[in-house]
N, C-alpha and C positions, 0 to 999 in steps of 0.2 A: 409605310413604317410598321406593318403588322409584324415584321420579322423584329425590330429592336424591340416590338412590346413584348413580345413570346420571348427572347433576350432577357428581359429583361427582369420578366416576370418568373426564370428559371434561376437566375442569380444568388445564389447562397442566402442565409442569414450571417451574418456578422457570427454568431452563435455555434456555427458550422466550421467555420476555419479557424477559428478563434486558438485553438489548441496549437493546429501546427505552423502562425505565426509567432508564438505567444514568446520565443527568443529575439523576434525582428519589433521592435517598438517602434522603428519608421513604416514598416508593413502594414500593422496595426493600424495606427491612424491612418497613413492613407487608404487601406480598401472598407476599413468601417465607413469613413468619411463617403467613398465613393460608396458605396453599396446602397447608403443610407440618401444619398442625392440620386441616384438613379431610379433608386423605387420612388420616390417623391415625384422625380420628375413625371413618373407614368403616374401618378395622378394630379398630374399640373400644379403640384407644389415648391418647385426648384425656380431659380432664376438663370438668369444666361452666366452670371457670374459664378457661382457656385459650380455647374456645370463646365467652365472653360477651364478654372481652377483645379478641379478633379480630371480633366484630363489631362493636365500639364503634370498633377504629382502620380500620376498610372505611368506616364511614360517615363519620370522618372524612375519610379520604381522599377520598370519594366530595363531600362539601360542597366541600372545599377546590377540586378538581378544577372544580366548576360553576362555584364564584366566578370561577373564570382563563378559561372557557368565555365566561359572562357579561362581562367587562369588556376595553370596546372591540370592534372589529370581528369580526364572526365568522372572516372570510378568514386574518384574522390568527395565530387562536389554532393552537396549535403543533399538528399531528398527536399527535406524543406525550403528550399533555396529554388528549386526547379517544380515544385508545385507552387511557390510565389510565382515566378516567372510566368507557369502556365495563368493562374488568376490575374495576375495584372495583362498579359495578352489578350484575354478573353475581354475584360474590361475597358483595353485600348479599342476593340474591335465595334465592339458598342459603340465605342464616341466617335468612333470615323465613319460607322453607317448613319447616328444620329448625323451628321455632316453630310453624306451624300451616300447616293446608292448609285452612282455611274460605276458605269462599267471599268474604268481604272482603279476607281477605291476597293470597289467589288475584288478585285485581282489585288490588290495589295491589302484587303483582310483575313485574304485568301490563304494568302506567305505567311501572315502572319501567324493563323490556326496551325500551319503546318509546325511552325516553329515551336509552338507550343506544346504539339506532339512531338517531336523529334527530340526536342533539348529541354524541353519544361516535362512537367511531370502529370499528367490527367486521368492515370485510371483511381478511380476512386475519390475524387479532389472534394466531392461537394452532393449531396444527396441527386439530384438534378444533371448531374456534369453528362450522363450519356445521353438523354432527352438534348440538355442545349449544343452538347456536340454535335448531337443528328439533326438536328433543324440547322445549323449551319451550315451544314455540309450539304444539307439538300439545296439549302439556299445557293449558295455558289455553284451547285453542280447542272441547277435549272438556268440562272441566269450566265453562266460561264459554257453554255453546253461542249464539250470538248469532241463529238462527233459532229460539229455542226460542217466541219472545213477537212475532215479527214476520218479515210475508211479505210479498217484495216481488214487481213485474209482472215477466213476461217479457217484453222491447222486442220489438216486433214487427219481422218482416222488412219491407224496403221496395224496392219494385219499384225498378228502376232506370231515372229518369230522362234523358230526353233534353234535353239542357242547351249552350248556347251558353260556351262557353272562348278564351280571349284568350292562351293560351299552348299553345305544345307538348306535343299530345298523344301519348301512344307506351304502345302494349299492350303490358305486361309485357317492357319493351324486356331484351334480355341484355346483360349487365356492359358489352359492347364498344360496344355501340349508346349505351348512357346516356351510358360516356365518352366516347363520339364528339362526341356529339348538347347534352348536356346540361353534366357535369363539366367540358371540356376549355375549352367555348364559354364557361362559364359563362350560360347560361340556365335560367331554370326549364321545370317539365314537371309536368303534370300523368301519371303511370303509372297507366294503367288495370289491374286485374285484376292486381295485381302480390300479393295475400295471403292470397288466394284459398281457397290452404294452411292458412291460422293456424285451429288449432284454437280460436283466441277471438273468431274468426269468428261461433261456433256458442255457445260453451261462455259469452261473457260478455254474450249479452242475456239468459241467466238469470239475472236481476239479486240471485238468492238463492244462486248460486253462488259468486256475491262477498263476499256478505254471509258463508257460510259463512268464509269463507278468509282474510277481512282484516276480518271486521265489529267484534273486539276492539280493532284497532290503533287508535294514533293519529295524526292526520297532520294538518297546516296543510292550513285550508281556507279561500279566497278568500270574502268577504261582500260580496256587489255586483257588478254585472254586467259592473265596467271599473274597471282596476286604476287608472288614471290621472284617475280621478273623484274628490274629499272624501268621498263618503258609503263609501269601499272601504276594507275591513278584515282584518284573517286573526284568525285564534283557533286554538286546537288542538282538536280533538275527534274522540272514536271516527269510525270510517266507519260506523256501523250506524245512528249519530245523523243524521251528513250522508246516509245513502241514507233512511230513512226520512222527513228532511224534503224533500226535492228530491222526491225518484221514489215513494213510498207513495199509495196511493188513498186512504189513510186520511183522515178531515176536521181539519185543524194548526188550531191558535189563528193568530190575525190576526199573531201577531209572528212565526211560523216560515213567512210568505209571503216572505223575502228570498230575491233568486240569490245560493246558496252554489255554488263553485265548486274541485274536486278539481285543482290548475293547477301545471303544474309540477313536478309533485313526484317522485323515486325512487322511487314507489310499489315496484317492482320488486328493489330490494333491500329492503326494508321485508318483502315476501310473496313470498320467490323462487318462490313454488309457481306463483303467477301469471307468471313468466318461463315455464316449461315451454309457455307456449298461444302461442308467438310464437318465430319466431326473427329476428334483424337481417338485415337486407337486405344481399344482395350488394354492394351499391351501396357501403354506408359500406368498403369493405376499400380505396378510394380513398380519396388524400388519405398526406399526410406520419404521420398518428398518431400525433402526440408524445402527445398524452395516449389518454386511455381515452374509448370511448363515452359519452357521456352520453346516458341513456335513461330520457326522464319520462313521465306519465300525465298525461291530460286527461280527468274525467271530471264531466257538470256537466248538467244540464236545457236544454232551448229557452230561450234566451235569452241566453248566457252569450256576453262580448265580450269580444276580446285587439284593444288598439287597436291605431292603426296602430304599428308600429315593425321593427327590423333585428336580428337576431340577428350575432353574431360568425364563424359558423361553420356549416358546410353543415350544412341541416336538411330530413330526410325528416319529411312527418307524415303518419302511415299512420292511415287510419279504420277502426275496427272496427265501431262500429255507428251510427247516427244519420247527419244533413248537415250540412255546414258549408261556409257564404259564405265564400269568399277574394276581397280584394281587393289586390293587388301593383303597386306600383312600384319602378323601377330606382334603384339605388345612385345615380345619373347625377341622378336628382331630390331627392337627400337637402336642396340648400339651398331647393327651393321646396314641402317637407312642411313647415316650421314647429318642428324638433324641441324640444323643451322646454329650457330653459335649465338648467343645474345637473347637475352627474353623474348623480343617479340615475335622472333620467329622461331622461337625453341620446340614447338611443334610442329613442325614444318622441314621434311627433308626435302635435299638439297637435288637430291638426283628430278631424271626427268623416269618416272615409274616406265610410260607408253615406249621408251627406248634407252634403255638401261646400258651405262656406261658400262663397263667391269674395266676398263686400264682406267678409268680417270677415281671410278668407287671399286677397289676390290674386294672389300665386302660383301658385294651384292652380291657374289655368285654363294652366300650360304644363304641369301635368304629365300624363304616360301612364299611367293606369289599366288592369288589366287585370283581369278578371274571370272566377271559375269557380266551380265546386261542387265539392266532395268528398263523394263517395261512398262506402257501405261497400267495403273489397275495393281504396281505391286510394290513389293517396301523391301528394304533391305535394312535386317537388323546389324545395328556395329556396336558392339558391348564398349564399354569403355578402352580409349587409349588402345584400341583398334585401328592402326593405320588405314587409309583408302585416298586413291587418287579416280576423281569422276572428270571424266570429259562427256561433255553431248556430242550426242550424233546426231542431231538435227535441233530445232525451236524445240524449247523444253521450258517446261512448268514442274518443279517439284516443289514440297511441303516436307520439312523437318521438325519431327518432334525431339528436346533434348531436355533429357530428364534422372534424376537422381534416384 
């Protein structure tokens, strides 16, 4: 039970959350109520009644919380609503280890953590909150080991190609040169040799390095090789599932041959241990920063396709291992890409960039194509609302910095 006491012992004051329940009056009492029974109980002042009682109003909380999560838009749902949700999970997760520490509960406190990250709210919940995140996560990642029953390849280094680029190039250019050159002009640039440093360089083509470290977690993974296609899907599943079917030598049944794709996502807050092997480019400390970095993972087999479209916001994307085709056009050409009609894919043209219709989009033959490769070790800056269509040419790992 040393792990519920360090639990336990990490657990807010009542005094801490106090603020951003202080709209929820069923919140209120129930996590003061529980807060205040759980530290009691670690110094043997609780009874079994009080304890059964506060687990039954957590997981109410915890349902009520999803439903308001669940209905209508995500964007919409209130922060404080999803930072309850994350407290009442963490507090469920307590009362099912106080109950047992077998290896099935272990995996269903497991799901639950995940849940708390993914759709609850945990950066900054509670003085304590990354201390009792990492002690959880060690705990399940010791007793859950995910390398125990599967081994995966080491990605091989790759020589570095000599390649034709249609945009500015610039070796590890400093702060002043990019904002010269690049930021001020608004141009894109391919940065050579700009990460040369990152310890995940090295540390994440051991593709069992990762498995150790994230292979428990659970994260939305892309099904199909082009998000803007009918046959494209997402589902939620461990990553030990997704690395094992994409990258394992092992021989898959006929239905695990689909491109699953790691796209997009926070991985990074999800497994902050995996932030340590990277740090963010000099480059993003430009720009207004009204909000926070946005900093996603892309990790996915040969073959995997982000069609053409524009992002909102200046975007670095740093390759750690694998290649990947970029194909870029200017903002200046947005009405002759064909973008999709309808919001959610209003960013997103229609055509296939890597083989371009001209009788079905006539447009296309006015627009400037630009063409390059990414290489381990280097970034490609795309200014805002910069079209680009990236497909890998082999297992790839990149890092996206998007920033204001």
């Amino acid at each position: 039970m040393d792990i519920v006491n360090k639990l336990i012992n990490l657990l807010p004051q009542y005094e801490e959350i106090k603020e951003l329940i202080k709209l929820n009056p069923e919140a209120q009492f129930i996590l003061k109520k529980t807060i205040e029974t759980l530290k009691e109980k670690l110094n043997q002042n609780s009874n079994a009644d009080d304890t059964e009682e506060c687990y039954f109003l957590v997981q109410a909380l915890v349902d009520k919380c999803w439903e308001e999560i669940h209905t209508g838009h995500f964007s919409e749902v209130s922060l404080d609503v999803r930072k309850t949700y994350a407290l009442g999970c963490f507090c469920k997760i307590i009362f099912l280890l106080l109950e047992s520490t077998e290896r099935l509960q272990i995996e269903k406190c497991n799901e639950i953590l995940d849940d708390a990250i993914l759709l609850g709210c945990t950066q900054n919940l509670f003085v304590n909150n990354k201390e009792f995140v990492d002690n959880l996560t060690d705990f399940f990642d010791n007793e859950l080991d995910p390398t125990d029953d599967l081994q995966l390849p080491i990605i091989e280094t790759t020589v570095r190609r000599s390649v034709d680029c249609d945009i500015l190039q610039l070796d590890c250019p400093s702060l002043e040169e990019f904002n010269r050159k690049c930021f001020t002009t608004q141009k894109p640039a391919l940065l050579l040799n700009t990460i040369m440093l990152w310890p995940a360089l090295t540390k994440w083509r051991n593709l069992n390095y990762i498995l150790k470290l994230a292979g428990n977690r659970t994260v939305p993974i892309e099904i199909g090789s082009n998000y803007a296609t009918d046959e494209w899907s997402q589902q939620l599943m461990k990553i030990k599932d997704f690395l094992k079917r994409q990258f394992s030598t092992t021989d898959l049944p006929n239905d695990y041959q689909k491109i699953e794709y790691l796209a997009q996502h926070e991985l990074f807050e999800q497994i902050p241990q995996l932030k340590q092997d990277f740090t963010i480019p000099d480059y993003c400390q430009l720009g207004e920063h009204n909000e926070a970095i946005d900093i996603k993972a892309w990790l996915g087999p040969k073959g995997t396709i982000s069609p053409m479209h524009y992002d909102p916001k200046h975007n670095i994307l740093c390759q750690v291992f694998g290649t990947k085709k970029l194909i870029l056009a200017s903002p200046t050409d947005t009405e002759n890409l064909y973008p999709h009609e309808g919001e959610f894919l209003s960013n997103t043209s229609q055509i296939n960039a890597a083989l371009p219709d001209l009788e079905k989009y006539p447009r296309l033959a006015k627009v400037k194509f630009y063409n390059l490769t990414l290489q381990p070790g280097d970034c490609v800056y795309m200014p805002p609302k910069w079209w680009h269509y990236v497909e890998s040419e082999s297992p790839s790992f990149s890092v996206s910095f998007w920033w204001q």
